[in-house]
N, C-alpha and C positions, 0 to 999 in steps of 0.2 A: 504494500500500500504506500510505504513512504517511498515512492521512486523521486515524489517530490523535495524530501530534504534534500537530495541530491541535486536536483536543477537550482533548489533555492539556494545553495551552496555556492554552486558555479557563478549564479547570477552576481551573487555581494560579494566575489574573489572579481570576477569582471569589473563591478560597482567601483568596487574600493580602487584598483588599478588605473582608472580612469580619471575619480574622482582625486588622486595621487598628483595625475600629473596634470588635472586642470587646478589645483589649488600651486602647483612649481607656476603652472603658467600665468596664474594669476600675482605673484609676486613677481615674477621675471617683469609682466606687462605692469607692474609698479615703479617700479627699477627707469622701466624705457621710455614711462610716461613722464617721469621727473625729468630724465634726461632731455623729452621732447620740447617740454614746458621752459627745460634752461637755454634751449639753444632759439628757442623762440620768441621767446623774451629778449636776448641777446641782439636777433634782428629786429626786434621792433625797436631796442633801443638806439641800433646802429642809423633804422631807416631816419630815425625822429632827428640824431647830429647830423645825419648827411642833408636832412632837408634845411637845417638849419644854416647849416654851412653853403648850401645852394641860394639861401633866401640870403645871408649878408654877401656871397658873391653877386646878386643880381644886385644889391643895392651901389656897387660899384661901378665902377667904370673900367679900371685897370685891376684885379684882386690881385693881394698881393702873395707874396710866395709861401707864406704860413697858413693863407687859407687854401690855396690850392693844395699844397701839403697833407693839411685835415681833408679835404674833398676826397684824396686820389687816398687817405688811411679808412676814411669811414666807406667807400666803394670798397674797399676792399676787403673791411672786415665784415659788412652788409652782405656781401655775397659767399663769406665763411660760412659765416652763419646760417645763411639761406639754404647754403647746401649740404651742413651739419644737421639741421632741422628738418629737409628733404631726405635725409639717408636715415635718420631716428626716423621718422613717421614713416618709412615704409617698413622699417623693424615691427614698430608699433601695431600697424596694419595687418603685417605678418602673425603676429603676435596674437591680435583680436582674432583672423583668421583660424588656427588653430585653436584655440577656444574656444569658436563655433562650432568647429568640427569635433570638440569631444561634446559638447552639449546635446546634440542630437541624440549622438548613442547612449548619455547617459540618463535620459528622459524615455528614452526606448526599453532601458534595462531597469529599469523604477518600473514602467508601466507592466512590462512583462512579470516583475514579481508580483505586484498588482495580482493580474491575470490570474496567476500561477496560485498562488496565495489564497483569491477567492473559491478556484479550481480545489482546491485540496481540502478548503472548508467543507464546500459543496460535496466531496468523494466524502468524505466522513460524515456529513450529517446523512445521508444516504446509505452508507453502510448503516450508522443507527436507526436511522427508519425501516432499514429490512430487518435489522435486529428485530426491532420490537415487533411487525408485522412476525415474526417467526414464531416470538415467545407468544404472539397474543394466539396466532392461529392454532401452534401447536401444543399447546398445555391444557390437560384438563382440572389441574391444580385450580388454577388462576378461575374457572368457570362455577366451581366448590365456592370459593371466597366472597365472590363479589358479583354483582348481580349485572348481567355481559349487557354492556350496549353495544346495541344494533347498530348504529350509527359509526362506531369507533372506525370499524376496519374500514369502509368508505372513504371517510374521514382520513385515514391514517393513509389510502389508496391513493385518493387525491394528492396529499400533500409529496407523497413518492412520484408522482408522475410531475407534479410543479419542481422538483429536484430536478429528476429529469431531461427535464425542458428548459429550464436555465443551465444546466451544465451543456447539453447540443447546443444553445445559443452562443456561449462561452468559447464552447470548440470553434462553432461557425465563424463566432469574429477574430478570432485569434487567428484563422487561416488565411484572413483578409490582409 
């Protein structure tokens, strides 16, 4: 009967494996978002001197040789930057990418225990409902004792057949 604890087994050695190495990737993508945030911050501050340095050069006529100086430092540390920030954020990107990709499977291996879980309540309350249809049918103890209603085994018919029919439902979606 327990072929289950066996898949449930598998399932949370799968879970745990996965859920491993999205919690690395979720500090790794901490790590490369800080880095992202410094190198971009960096060119915003570079773009803000070079426009500065743009705005007292146009107030000129001839600029002199310490602003073109800062001009030709802030273009070039602006474009550091730009491309420090360009290689982080496709890290970054990389990073979220793989993340997504353990996310599926591991919303798939949740749901499958789910499944499985219900599956194996359902197999046991069903072995106990044949139980008791067994002892009710085959005892004539229990008929001595207590005064039999008619209704029960019906009753008790029904409720095995609604087991039943949620467990083929069960199967049915799970092959979907």
């Amino acid at each position: 009967m327990d072929n289950y604890g066996e898949f449930l087994h598998r399932l949370d050695a799968a879970a745990k494996s996965l859920t491993e190495r999205r919690e690395a990737l979720g500090r790794a993508r901490t790590v490369v978002e800080a880095a992202f945030e410094n190198n971009d911050y960096g060119r915003q501050e570079w773009a803000k001197r070079l426009d500065k340095v743009e705005q007292l050069m146009a107030g000129r006529a001839a600029p002199d040789a310490g602003l073109q100086e800062l001009h030709s430092v802030a273009t070039n540390m602006l474009a550091m930057f730009q491309a420090r920030a360009d290689r982080v954020g496709a890290r970054l990107a990389a990073v979220d990418m793989r993340i997504s990709e353990l996310d599926a499977p591991l919303q798939d291996l949740n749901l499958s225990k789910v499944k499985l879980t219900t599956s194996r309540q359902v197999a046991e309350e069903r072995e106990r409902l044949g139980q008791a249809m067994q002892n009710l049918a085959g005892t004539t103890e229990g008929a001595n004792m207590v005064v039999p209603d008619a209704g029960l085994n019906e009753d008790l018919k029904k409720a095995r057949e609604a087991v039943v029919l949620a467990e083929a439902l069960l199967e049915v979606k799970g092959g979907q």
